[in-house]
N, CA, C and O of each residue as an XYZ file, in Angstrom:
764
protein
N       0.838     -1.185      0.000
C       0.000      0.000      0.000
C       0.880      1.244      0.000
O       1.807      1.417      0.791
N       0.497      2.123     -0.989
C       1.070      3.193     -0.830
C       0.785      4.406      0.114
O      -0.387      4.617      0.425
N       1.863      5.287      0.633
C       1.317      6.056      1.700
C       0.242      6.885      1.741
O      -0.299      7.277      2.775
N      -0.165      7.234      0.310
C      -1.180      8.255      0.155
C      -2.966      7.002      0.549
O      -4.067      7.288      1.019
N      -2.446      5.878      0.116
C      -3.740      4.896      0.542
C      -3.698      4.625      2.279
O      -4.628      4.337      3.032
N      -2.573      4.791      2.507
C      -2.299      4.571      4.182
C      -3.000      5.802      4.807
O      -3.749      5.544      5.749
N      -2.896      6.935      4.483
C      -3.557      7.546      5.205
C      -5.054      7.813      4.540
O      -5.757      8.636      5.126
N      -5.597      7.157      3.331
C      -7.064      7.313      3.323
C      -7.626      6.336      4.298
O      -8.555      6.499      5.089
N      -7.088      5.579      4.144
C      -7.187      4.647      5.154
C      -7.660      4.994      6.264
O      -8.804      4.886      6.706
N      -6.635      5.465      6.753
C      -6.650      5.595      8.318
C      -7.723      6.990      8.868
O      -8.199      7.238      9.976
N      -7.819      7.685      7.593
C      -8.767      8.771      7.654
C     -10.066      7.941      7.551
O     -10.656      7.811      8.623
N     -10.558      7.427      6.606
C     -11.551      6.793      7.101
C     -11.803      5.878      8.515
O     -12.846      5.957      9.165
N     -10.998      5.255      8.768
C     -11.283      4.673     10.040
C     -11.701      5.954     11.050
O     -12.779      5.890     11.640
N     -10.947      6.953     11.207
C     -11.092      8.122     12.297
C     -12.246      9.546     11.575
O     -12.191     10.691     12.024
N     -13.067      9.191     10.594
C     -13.570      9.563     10.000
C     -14.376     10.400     11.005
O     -14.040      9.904     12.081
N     -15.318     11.465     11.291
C     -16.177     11.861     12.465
C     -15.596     12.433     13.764
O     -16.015     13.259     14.575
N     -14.456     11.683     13.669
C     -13.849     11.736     15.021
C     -12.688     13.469     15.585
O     -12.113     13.657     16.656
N     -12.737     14.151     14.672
C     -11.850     15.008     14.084
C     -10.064     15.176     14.569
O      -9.236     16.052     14.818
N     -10.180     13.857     14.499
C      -8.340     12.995     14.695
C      -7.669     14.133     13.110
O      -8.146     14.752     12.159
N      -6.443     13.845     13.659
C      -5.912     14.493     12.268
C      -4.648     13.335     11.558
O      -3.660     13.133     12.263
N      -4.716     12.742     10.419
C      -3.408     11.941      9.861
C      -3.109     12.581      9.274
O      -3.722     13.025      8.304
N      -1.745     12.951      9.753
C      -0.931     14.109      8.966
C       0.266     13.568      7.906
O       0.822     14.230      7.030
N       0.486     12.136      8.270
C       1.109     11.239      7.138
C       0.811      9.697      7.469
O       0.228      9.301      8.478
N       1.125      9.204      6.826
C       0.812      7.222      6.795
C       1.389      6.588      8.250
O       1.364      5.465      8.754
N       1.887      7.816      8.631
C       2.495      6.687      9.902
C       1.898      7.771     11.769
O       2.171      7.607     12.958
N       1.186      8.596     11.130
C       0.672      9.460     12.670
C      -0.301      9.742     12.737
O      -0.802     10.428     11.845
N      -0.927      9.387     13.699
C      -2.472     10.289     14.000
C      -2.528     10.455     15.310
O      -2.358      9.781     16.325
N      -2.971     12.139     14.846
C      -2.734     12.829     16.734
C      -4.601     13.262     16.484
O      -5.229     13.942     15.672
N      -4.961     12.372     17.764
C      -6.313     12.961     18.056
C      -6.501     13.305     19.305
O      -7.269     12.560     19.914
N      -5.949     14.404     20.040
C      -5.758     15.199     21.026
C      -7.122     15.764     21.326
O      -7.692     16.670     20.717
N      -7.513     15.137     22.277
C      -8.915     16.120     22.868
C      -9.947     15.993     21.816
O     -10.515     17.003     21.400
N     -10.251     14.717     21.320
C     -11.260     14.052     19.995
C     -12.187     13.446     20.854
O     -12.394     13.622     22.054
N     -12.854     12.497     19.808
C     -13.871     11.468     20.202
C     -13.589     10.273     19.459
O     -14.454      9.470     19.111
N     -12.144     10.152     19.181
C     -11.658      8.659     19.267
C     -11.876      7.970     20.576
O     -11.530      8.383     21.683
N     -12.734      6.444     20.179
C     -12.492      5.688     21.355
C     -11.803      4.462     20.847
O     -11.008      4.226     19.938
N     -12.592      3.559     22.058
C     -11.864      1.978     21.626
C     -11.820      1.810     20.426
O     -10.791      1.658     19.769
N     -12.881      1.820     20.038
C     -13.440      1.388     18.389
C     -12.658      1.552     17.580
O     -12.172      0.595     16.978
N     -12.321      2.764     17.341
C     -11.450      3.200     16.419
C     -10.184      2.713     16.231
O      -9.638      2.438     15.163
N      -9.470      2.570     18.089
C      -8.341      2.163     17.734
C      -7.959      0.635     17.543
O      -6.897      0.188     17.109
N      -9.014     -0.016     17.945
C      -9.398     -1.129     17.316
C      -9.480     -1.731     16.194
O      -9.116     -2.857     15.853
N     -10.076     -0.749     15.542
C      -9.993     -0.679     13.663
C      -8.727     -0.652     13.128
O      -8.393     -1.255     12.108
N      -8.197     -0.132     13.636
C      -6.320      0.228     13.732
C      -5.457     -0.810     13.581
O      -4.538     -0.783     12.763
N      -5.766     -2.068     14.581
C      -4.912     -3.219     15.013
C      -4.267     -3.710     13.796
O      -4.848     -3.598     12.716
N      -2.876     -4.355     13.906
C      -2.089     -4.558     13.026
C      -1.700     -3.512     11.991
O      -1.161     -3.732     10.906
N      -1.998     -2.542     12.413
C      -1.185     -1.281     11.243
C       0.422     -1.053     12.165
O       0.631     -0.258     13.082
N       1.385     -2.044     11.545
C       2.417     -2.537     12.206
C       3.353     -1.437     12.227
O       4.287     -1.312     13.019
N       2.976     -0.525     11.147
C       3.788      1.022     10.307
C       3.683      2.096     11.262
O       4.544      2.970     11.359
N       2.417      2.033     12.121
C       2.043      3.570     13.383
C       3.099      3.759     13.754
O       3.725      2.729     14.005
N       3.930      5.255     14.007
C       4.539      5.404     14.558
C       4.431      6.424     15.582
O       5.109      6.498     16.606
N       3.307      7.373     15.117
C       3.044      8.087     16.435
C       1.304      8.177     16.790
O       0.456      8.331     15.911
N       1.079      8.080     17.878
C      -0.646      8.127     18.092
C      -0.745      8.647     19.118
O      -0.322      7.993     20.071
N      -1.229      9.786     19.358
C      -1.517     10.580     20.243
C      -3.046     10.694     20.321
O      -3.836     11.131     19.485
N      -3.318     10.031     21.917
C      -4.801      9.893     22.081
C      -5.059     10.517     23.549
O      -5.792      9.880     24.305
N      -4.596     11.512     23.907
C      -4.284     12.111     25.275
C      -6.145     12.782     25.042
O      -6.450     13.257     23.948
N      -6.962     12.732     25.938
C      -8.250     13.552     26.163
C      -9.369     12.673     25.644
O     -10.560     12.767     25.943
N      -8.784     11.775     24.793
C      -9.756     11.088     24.124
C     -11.129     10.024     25.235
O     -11.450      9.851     26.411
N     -11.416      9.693     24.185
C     -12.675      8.371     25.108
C     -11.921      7.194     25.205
O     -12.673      6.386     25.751
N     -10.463      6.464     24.892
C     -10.439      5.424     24.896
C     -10.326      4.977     26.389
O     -10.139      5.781     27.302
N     -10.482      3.363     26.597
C     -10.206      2.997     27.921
C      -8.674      1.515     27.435
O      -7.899      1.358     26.491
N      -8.988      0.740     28.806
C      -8.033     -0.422     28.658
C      -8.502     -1.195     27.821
O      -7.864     -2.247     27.773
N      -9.824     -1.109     26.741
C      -9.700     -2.244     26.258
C      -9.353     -1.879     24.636
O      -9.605     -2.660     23.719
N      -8.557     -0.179     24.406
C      -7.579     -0.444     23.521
C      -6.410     -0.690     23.140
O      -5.781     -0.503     22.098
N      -6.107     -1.337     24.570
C      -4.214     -1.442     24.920
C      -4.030     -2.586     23.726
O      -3.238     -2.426     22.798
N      -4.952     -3.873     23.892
C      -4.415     -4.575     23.301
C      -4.077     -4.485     21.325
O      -3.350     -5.158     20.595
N      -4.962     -3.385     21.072
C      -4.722     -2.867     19.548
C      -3.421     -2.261     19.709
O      -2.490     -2.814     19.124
N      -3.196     -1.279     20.358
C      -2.133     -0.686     20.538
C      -0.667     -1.631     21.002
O       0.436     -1.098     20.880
N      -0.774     -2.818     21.445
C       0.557     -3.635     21.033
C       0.683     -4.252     20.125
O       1.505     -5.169     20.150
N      -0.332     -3.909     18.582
C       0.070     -4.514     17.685
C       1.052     -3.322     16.867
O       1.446     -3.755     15.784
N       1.302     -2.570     17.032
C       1.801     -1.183     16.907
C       3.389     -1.266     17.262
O       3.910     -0.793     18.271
N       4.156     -2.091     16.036
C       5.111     -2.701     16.728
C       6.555     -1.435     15.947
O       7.713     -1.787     16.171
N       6.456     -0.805     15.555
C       6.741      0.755     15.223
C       6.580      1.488     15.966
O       7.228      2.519     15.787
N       5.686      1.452     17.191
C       5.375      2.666     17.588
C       6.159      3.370     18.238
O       6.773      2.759     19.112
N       6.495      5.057     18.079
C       7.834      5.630     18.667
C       7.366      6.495     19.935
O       7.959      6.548     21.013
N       6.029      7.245     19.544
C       5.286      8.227     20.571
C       4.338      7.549     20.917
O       4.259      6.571     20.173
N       3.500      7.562     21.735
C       2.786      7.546     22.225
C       1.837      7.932     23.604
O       1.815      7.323     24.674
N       1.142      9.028     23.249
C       0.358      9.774     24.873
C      -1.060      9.256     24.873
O      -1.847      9.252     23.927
N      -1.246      8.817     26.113
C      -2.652      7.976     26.638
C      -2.874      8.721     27.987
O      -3.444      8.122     28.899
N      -2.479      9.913     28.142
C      -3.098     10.664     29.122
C      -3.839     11.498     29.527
O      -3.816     12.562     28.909
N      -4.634     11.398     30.512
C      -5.480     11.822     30.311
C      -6.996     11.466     29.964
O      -7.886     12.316     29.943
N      -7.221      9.855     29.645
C      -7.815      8.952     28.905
C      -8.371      8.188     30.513
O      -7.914      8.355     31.643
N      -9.287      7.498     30.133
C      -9.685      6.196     31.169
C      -8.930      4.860     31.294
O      -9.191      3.868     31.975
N      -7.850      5.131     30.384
C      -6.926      4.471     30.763
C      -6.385      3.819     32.072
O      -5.488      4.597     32.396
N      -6.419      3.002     32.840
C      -5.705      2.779     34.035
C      -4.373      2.257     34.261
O      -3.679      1.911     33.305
N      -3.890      2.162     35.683
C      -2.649      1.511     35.556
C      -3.040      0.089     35.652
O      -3.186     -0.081     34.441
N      -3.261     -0.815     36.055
C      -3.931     -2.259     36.049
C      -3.968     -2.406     34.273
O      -3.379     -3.374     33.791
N      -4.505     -1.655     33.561
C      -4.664     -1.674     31.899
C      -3.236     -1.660     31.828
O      -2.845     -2.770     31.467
N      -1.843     -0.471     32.119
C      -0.809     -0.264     31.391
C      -0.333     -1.756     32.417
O      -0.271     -2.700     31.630
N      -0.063     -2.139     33.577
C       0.276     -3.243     33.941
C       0.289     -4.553     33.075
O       1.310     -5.227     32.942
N      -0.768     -4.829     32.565
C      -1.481     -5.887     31.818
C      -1.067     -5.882     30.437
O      -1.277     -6.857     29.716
N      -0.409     -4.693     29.972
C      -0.620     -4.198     28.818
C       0.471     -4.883     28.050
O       1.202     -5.471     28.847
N       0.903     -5.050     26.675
C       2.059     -5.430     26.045
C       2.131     -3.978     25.398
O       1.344     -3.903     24.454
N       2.594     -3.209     25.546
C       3.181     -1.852     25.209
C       4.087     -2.245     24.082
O       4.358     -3.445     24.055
N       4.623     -1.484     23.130
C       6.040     -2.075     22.141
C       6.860     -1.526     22.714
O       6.726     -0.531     23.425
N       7.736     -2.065     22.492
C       8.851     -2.158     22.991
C       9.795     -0.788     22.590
O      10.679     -0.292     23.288
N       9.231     -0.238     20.959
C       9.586      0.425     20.293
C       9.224      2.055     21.217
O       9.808      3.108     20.963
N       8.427      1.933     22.005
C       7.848      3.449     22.649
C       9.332      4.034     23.027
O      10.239      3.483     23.650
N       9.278      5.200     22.500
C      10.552      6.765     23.460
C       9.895      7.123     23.738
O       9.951      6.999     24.962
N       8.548      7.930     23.326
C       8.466      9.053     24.315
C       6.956      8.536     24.388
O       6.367      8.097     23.400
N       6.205      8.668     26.090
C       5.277      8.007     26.955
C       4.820      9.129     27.151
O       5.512     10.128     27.347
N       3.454      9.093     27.118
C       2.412     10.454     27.727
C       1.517      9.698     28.190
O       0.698      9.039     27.550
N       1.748      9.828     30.120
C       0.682      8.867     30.756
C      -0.055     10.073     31.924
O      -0.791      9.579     32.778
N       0.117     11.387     31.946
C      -0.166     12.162     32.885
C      -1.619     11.941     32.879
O      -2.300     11.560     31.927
N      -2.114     12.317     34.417
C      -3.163     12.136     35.693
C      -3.897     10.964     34.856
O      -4.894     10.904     34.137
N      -2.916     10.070     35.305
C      -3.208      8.201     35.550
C      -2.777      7.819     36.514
O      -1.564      7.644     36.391
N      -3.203      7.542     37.628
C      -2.409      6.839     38.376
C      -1.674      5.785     38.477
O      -2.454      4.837     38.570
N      -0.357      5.336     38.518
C       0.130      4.714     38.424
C       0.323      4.029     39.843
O       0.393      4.705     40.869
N       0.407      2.602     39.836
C       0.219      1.767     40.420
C       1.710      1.240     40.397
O       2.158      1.696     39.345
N       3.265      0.108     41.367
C       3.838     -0.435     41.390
C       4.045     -1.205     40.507
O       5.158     -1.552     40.113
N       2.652     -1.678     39.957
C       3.214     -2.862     38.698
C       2.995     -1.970     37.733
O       3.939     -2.168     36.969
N       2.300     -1.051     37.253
C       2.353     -0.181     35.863
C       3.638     -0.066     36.444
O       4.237     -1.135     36.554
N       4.242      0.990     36.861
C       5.464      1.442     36.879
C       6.738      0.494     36.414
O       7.681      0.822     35.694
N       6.462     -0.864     37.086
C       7.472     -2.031     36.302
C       7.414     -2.283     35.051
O       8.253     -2.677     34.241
N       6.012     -1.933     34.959
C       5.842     -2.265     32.945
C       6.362     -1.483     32.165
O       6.914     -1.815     31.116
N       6.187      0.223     32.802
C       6.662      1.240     31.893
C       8.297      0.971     32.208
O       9.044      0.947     31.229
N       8.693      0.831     33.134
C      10.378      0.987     33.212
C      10.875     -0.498     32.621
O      12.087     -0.689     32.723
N      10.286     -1.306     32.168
C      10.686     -2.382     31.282
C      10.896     -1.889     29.741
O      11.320     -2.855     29.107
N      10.751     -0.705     28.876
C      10.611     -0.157     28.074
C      11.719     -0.263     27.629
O      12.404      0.585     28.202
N      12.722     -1.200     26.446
C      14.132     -0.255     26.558
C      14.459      0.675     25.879
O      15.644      0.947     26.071
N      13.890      1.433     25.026
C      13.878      2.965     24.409
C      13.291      3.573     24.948
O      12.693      4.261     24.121
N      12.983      3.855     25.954
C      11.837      5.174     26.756
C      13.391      6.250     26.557
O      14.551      6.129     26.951
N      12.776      7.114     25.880
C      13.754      8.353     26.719
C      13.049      9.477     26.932
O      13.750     10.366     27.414
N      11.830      9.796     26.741
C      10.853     10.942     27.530
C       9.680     10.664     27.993
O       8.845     10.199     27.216
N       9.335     10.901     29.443
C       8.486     10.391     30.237
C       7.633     11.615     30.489
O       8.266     12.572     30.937
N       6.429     11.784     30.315
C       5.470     12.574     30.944
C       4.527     11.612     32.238
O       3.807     10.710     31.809
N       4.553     11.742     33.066
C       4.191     11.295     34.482
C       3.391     12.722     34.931
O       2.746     12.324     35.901
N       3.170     13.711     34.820
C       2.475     14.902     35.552
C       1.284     14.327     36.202
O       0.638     13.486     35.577
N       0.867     14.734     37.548
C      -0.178     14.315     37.823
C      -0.759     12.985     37.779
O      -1.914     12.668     37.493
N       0.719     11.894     38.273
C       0.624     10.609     38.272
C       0.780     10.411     39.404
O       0.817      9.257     39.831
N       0.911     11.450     40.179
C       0.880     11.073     41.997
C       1.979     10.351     42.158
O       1.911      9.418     42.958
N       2.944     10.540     41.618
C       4.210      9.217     41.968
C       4.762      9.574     43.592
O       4.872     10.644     44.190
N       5.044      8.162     43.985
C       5.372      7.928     45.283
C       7.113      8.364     45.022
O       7.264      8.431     43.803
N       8.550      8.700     45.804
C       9.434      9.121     45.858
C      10.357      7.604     45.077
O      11.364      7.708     44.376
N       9.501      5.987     45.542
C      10.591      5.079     45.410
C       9.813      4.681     43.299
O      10.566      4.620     42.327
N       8.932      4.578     43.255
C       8.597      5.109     41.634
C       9.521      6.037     41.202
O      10.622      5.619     40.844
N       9.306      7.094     41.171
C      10.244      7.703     40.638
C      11.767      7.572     40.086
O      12.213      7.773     38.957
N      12.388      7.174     41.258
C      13.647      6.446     41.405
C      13.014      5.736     40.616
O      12.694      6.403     39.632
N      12.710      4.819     40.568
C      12.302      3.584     39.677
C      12.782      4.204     38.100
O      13.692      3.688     37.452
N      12.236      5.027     37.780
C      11.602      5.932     36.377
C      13.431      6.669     35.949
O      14.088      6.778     34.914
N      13.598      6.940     37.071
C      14.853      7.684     36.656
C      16.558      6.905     36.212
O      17.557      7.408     35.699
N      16.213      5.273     36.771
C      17.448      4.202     36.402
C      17.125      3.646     34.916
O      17.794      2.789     34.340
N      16.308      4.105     34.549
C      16.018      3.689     32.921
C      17.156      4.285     31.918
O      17.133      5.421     31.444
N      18.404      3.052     31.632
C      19.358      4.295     30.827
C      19.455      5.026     29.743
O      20.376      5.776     29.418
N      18.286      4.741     29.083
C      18.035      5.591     27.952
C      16.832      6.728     28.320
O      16.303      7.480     27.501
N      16.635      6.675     29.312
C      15.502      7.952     29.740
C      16.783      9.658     29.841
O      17.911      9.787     30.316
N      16.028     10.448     29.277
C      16.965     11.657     29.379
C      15.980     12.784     29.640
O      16.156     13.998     29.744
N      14.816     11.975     29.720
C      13.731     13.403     30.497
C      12.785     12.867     30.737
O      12.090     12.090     30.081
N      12.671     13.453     32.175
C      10.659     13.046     32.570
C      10.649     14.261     33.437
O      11.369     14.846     34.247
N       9.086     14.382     32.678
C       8.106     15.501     34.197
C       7.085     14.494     34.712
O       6.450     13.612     34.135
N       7.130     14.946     36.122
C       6.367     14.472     37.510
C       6.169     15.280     38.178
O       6.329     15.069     39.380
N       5.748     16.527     37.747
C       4.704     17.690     38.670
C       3.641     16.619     39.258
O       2.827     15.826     38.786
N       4.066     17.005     40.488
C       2.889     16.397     41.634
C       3.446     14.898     41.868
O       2.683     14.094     42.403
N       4.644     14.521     41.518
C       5.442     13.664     42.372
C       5.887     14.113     43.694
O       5.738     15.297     43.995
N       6.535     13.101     44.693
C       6.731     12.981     45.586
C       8.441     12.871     45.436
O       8.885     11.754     45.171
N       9.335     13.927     45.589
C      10.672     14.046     45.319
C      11.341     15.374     46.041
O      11.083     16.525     45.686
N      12.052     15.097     46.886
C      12.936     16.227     47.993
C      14.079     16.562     47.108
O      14.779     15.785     46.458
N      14.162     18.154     47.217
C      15.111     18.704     46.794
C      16.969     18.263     46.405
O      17.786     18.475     45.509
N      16.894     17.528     47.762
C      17.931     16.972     48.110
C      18.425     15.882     46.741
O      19.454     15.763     46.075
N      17.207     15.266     46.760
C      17.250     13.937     45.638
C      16.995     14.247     44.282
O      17.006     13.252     43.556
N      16.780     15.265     43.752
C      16.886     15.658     42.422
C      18.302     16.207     42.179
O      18.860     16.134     41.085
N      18.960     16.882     43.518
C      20.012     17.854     43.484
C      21.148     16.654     43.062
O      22.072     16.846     42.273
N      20.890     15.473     43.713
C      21.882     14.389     43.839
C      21.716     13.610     42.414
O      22.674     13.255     41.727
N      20.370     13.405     42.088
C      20.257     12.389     40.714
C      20.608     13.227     39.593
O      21.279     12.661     38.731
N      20.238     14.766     39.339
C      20.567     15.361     37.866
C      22.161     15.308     38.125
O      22.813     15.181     37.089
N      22.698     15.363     38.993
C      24.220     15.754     39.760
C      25.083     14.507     38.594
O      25.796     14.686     37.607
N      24.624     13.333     39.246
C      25.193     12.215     38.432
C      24.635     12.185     37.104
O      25.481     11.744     36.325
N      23.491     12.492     36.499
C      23.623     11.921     35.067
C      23.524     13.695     34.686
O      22.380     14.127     34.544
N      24.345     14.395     34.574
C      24.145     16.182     34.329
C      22.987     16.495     33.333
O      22.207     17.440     33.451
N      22.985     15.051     31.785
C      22.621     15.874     30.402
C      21.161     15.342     30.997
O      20.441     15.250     30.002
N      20.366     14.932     32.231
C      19.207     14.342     32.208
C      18.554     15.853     32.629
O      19.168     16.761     33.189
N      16.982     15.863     32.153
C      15.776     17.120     32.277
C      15.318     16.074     33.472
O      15.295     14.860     33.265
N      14.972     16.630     34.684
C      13.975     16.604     35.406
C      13.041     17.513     35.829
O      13.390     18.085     36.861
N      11.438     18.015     35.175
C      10.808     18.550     35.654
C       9.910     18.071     36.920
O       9.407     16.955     37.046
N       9.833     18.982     37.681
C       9.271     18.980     39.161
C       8.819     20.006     39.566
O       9.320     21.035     39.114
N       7.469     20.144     40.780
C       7.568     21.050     40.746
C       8.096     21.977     41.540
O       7.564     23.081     41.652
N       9.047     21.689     42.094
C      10.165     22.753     42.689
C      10.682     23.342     41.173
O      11.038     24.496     41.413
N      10.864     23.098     39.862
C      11.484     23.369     39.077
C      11.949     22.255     37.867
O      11.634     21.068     37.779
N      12.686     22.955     37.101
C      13.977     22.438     36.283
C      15.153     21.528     36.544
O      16.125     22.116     36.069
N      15.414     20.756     36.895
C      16.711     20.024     37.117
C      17.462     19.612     36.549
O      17.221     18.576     35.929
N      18.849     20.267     36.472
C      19.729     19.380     35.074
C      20.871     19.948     35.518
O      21.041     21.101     35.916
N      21.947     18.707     35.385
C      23.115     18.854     36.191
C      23.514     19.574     38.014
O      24.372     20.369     38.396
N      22.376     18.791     38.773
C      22.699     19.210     39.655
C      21.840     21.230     40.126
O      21.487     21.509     41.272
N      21.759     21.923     39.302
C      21.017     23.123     39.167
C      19.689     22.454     38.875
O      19.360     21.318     38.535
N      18.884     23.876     39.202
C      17.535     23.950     38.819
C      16.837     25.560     39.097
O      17.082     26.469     39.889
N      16.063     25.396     38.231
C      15.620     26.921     37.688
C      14.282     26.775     38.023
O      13.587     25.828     37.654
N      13.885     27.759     38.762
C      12.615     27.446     39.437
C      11.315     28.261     38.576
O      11.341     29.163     37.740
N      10.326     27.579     39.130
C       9.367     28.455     38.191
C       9.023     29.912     38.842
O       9.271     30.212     40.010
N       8.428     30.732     37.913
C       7.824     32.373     38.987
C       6.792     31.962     39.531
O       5.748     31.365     39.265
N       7.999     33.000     41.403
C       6.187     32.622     42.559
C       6.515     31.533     43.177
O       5.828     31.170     44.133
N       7.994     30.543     42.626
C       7.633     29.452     43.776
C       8.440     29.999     44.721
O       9.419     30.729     44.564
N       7.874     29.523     45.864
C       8.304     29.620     47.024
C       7.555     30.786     48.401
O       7.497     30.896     49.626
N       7.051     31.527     46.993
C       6.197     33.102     47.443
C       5.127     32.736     48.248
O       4.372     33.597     48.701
């Protein structure tokens, strides 16, 4: 199939939904009315490489379309009815860098699933309530080189010490910026 049929394709499947395929291998439907269904319709399009379904209607029972997605490089599910018990359960590809799971709670075993990833290198966690030993968890991933966790659970002390050792890593928090040991705070904190 050629790419121009790949994305009629895929436009029809997301037809109504006002998703956008901007080429044969992405569809960002940010704050749509994609649900399961759709991404269901999807399964085995082995080529996806980015799908952005952050706001949408889907729940856990489109994880399992989404590990046929064996390309896939982006992917944000936050924001969604998504759960952690779903990302736990889930066969994620293996292929994911960059994760958009913000205000999901994450659970001990999601957290093992996502840090089993071995290309993760950007983590959005915001508003995942992470506990201080998660985190840590999130941050020994050696190809991770950035995550935000506004509204994690992380002391000054321990960001000062973890960006310290890996310098080129982004940690957003919300005390701030963290990278190499510094951090640049936002305006007002502390006020």
């Amino acid at each position: 199939m050629t790419d121009a049929e790949n994305v009629s394709q895929l436009k029809a499947i997301l037809h109504g939904t006002e998703a956008l395929v901007n080429a044969a291998f992405q569809v960002w439907a940010l704050d749509t009315t994609v649900a399961d269904e759709h991404v269901e319709q999807m399964a085995g399009w082995g080529d996806l490489q980015h799908l952005m379904l952050s706001g949408t209607r889907v729940t856990d029972r489109c994880l399992p379309a989404i590990s046929t997605f064996h390309r896939l490089e982006c992917l944000d599910i936050g924001g969604t009815a998504i759960t952690a018990s779903g990302i736990a359960n889930a066969n994620i590809p293996r292929s994911v860098r960059d994760f958009g799971l913000y205000d999901i709670q994450l659970d001990d075993d999601a957290v093992c699933a996502i840090a089993s990833l071995p290309s993760l290198r950007a983590l959005n966690c915001n508003g995942c309530d992470l506990p201080h030993h998660a985190l840590l968890q999130f941050l020994r991933i050696p190809s991770l080189q950035g995550i935000e966790a506004l509204g994690a659970d992380m002391p000054d002390s321990r960001a000062e010490e973890f960006t310290r050792a890996r310098p080129d890593f982004l940690l957003r928090l919300d005390s701030g910026l963290w990278t190499g040991g510094d951090v640049r705070r936002p305006p007002g904190y502390g006020a």
